[in-house]
N, C-alpha and C positions, 0 to 999 in steps of 0.2 A: 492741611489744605482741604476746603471743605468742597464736595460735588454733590451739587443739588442734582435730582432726578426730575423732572417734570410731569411724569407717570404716576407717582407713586407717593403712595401714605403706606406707611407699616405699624403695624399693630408692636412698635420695638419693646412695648412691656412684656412683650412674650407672653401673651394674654394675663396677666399679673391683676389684668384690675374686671376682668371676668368673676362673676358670685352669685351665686345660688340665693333663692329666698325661699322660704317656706311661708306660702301664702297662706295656706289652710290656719297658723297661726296668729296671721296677723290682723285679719279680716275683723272690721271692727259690726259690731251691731249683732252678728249671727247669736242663733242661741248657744247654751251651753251643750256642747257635746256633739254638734252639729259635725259633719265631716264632710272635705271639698277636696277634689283632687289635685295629687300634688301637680304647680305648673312647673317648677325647676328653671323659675325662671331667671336670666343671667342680666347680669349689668355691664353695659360701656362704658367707662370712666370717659369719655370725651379730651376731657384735657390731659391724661394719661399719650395719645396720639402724637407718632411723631413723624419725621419723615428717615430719610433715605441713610443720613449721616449715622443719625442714632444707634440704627440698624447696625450699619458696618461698625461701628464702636463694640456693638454686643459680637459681633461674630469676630472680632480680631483674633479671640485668645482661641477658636476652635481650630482642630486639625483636619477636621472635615463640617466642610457644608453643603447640605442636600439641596438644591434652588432645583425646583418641581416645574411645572407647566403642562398648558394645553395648547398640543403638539400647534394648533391652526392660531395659537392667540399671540400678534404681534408684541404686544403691552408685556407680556411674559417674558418672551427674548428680550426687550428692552431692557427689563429689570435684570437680568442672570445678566446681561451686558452691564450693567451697573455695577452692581455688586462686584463681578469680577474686577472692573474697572477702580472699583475706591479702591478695595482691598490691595491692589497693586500701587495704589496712589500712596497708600499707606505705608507703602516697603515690602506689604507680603510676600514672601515667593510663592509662585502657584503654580498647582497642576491640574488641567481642567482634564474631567472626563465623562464622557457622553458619548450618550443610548444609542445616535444617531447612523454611526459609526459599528462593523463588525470587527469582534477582533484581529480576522487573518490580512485587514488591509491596513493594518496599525503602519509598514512600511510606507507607504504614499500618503500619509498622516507625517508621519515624521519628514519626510520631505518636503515635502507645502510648508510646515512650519519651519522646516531652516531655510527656505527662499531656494532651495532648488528646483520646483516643480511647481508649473503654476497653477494659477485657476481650474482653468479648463481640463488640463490633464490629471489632476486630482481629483476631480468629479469623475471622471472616465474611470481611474484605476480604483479607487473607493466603490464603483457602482452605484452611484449615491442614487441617482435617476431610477435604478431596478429596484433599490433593498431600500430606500426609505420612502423618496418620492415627495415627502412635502417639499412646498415652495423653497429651496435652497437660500432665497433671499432672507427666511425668518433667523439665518445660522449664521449668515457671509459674515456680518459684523464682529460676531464673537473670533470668530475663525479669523478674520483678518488680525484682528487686535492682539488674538493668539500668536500670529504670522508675525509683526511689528514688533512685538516682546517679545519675540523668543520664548512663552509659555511652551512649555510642552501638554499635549493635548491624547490624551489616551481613548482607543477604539475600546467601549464596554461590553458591546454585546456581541453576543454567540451568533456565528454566522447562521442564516436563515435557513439555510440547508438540513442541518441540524435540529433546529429546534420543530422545522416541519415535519421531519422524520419522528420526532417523537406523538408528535399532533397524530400521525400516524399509527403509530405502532406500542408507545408506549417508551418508556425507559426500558423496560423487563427484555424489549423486544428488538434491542440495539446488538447492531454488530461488535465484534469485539474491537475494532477498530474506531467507532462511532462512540462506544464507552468511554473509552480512552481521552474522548476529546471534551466529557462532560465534567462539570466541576468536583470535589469528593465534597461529600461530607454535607447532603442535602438535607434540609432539617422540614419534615413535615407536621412539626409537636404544635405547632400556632392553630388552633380551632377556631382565631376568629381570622384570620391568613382565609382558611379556607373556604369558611361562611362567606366572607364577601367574595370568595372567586364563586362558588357558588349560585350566589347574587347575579352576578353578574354574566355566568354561564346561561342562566337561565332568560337572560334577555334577545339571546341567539335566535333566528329562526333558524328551526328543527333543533331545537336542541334536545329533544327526547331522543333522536337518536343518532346522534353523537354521545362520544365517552366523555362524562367529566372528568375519570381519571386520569386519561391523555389530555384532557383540559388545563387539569391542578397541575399535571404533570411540567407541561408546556413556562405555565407562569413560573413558577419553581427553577426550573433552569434557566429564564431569563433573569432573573432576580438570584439566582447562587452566582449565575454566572459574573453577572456584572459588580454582584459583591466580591466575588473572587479575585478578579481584573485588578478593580479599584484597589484591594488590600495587594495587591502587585506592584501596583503603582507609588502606593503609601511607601512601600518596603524599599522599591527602587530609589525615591526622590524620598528622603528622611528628613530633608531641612525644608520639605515645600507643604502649603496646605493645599489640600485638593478640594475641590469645587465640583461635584458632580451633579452634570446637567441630564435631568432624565422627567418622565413624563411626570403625574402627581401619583397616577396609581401604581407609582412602583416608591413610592415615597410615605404617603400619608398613614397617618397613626405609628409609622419606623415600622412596618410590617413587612415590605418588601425591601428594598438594598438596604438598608438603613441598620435594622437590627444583625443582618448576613455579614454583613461588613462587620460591625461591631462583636460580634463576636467570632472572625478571624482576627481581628485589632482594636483594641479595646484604649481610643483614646476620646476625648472630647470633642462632640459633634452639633451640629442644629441642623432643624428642617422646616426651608421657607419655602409657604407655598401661597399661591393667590386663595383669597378668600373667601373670591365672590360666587356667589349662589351655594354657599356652605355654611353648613351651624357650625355656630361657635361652640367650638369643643377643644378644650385646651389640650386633649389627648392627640391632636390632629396634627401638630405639630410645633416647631417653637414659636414660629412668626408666620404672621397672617400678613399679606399684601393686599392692599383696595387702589390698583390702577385705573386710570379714564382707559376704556377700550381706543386703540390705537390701531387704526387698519393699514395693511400694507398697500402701498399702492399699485393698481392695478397695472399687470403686464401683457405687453401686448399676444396675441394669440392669432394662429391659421386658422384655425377652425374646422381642423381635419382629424379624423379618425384614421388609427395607424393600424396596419397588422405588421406586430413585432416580429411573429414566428417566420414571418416569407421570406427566405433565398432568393439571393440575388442581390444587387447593387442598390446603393441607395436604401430610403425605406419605401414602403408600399401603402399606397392612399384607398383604404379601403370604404371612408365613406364622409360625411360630412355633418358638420356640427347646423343645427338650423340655421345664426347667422355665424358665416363663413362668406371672411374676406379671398378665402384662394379659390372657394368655387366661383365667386363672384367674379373672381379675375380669370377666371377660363380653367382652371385645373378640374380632372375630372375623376371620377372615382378608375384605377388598375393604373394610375399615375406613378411612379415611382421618383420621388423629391431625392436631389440630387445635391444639390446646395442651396442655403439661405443665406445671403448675402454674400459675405466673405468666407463662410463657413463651411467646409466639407463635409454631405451628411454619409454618413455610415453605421449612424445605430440610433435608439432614441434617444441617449444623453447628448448626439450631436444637437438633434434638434432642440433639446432644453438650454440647452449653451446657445445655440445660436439666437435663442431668443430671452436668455435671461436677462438683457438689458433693456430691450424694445418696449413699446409704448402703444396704448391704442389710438389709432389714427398714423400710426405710422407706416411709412409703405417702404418694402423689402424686395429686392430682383428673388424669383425662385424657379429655379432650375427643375426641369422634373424631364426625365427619361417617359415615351410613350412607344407604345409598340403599335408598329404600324400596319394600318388596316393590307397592306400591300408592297413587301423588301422589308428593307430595315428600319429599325428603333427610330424614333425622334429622337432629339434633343431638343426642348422649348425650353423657351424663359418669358415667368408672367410676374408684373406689377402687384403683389398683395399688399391691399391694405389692412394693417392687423385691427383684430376687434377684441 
C-alpha cells in the first residue's frame, strides 16, 4: 500500500550520490604547478531523489530508527507521523519513544495509550505543561495514532529534577540516592561528543562562569539516559522496531542516543533528520529530509501573565500581554481565573487544556475570583475574546 507524504522529499539514497571533486586538478588553463585550494566540493544527483515510500522501503529491515527534529518545526512531527504511519501500514510492529516524556510518569503513558486515561488527564499526570511545554499540538497526532494502534510508547528522559541537580552540582556531587537513579556506564571517550558541546556551551550568555563540566556533564545523562531506556525497551518488546523521536542534537553524526544505544545493543539502525540549513555531510546521518515549512495553526490566547508559585485557588493574573483579549474584557491584574469555559482552572496545565482547542477571534465565558475593596471576594464572569 503506497502513502504519499505531501511534506516531504528524502534524500532515500542515503546520500549515496554525494562526491567529492578535487578542483585544484582539474582547472583547465592554470599553469604548471600552480596550486588552488581544495573546494571539497560535493554533488546532487537530482534524479537519485526520492520521496516518502522509498524511504520506508530503506528503513523496513532496521531495528531502530532515530527520526530527529526541531522541537518548534511542525513539518518534522508531520514526517516522524509518516514514517511511523508507513512503517505500520507495512505490518511493522512498533514501539515509539520519545524525549518528550520523563521516565517516572511512563505509568500515565501507558494508560493514555490503552484508552484508559484521557486527554486531559494525561497532560496533568505527565506534567507535560511544566517539564516540556511546547505546543502539545506538535505531538497529539503521533500520540493519538499511538492511542488507535495500541503502539506502546516509552517515556526516555531522566526526569528534570535530576538532571538539574547535576547542572548544579556535578555528578561527583550527587547523593547517594540520586546516583542510584543515573544510568551506569557513562562513556566520556567521544572528543568530537564534547567539541560540539563545547560549541555550543560557549553560545550561553555568562558562560565563563558557568561549569562546562556540569555542562558536559548534564548532556551526557540525557543522552545515557535515554539510550538506556530505549535499550530497555528494545529488551522488553523483542519482536517490535522502535522508533525513537528526540530532538536532532541528541541524534546527529550517532554521537548522542544513537551510538549509547548501540553499544548497549548492537543491532541495525538509521538516522533521519531534516536537512534544511545543513551541509551535506554523509557522516550526519543516514537520510536527509527537504519538507515545505508547514506552520501550525494559530491558537487562541488570554493574553495574561500568570504567577505560578501563588497559593490559593485558581491561578493568579499577575499582569498582561500588550494585546490582551481578557484585560480588554475587564479582567484586572491580582484577578485569580477560576474557570475557562467548561473547564475547572486549578494549575497551569488547566489553563493549557482549556485552551488547546480555541481559536483566535474566539470568545470564552471566564470566571475570575476578586477580592474585594470592602467584605468579601467576588466572583465575576467576563466575555474574552482570544487573540
Amino acid at each position: 500500500m503506497s502513502h504519499k507524504h505531501p511534506f516531504t522529499f528524502a534524500l532515500a539514497a542515503s546520500l549515496c550520490a554525494l562526491s567529492t571533486l578535487a578542483c585544484s586538478t582539474a582547472l583547465s588553463g592554470q599553469s604548471k604547478g600552480a596550486e588552488f585550494p581544495e573546494t571539497s566540493t560535493r554533488v546532487l544527483d537530482l534524479a537519485q531523489l526520492s520521496g516518502m515510500d522509498r524511504l520506508l522501503d530503506r528503513l523496513a529491515d532496521r531495528r531502530v530508527i532515530f527520526v530527529g527534529e526541531s522541537h518548534d518545526r511542525y513539518e518534522d512531527h508531520l514526517n516522524q507521523l509518516a514514517i511511523i504511519q508507513g512503517l505500520h501500514a507495512r505490518g511493522k510492529p512498533l514501539v515509539i519513544g520519545m524525549e518528550f516524556f520523563q521516565q517516572p510518569f511512563q505509568p500515565a503513558l501507558d494508560d493514555y495509550i490503552a484508552g484508559t486515561l484521557d486527554e486531559a488527564e494525561f497532560l496533568r499526570r505527565t506534567q507535560y505543561f511544566d517539564r516540556w511545554r511546547y505546543d502539545y499540538r506538535l505531538y497529539r497526532p503521533i500520540l493519538r495514532f499511538a492511542r488507535e494502534q495500541r503502539i506502546p510508547v516509552i517515556a526516555l528522559n531522566l526526569e528534570s529534577e535530576l538532571t538539574r541537580r547535576v547542572g548544579e552540582v556535578g555528578i561527583a556531587g550527587l547523593s547517594t540516592d540520586e546516583r542510584a537513579r543515573i544510568p551506569t556506564g557513562i562513556d566520556r571517550a567521544d572528543p568530537a561528543y564534547r567539541a560540539r558541546l563545547e560549541a555550543v556551551f560557549k553560545q550561553h550568555p555568562g558562560a565563563d562562569q558557568r561549569n562546562i563540566e556540569h555542562f558536559v556533564e548534564v548532556q551526557l545523562m540525557w543522552d545515557e539516559g535515554m539510550a538506556d531506556r530505549a535499550a530497555q525497551a528494545l529488551a522488553a518488546h523483542p519482536d517490535r522496531t522502535l522508533v525513537v523521536l528526540a530532538g536532532s542534537g541528541h541524534l546527529e553524526y550517532g554521537q548522542g542516543i544513537p551510538k549509547r544505544l548501540l553499544r548497549r545493543v548492537d543491532v541495525p539502525s538509521a538516522i533521519v533528520l531534516n536537512g534544511a540549513d545543513r551541509d551535506l555531510d554523509p557522516a550526519v546521518a543516514d537520510f536527509l529530509l527537504f519538507p515545505k515549512q508547514v506552520d501550525l495553526p494559530a491558537a487562541g490566547l488570554l493574553g495574561v501573565m500568570l504567577d505560578q508559585t501563588a497559593a490559593g485557588e485558581g491561578m493568579l493574573v499577575q499582569g498582561f500581554a500588550e494585546k490582551s483579549g481578557a484585560k480588554a474584557a475587564g479582567i484586572v491584574a491580582g484577578d485569580r481565573i477560576l474557570r475557562i469555559g467548561t473547564q475547572p482552572i486549578a494549575s497551569y496545565a488547566d489553563i493549557r487544556i482549556a485552551l488547546l482547542d480555541s481559536q483566535p477571534g474566539q470568545t470564552l465565558p471566564v470566571e475570575v475570583q476578586r477580592k474585594g475593596l470592602v467584605g468579601a471576594d467576588e466572583r465575576l464572569t467576563f466575555l474574552v475574546e482570544l487573540h
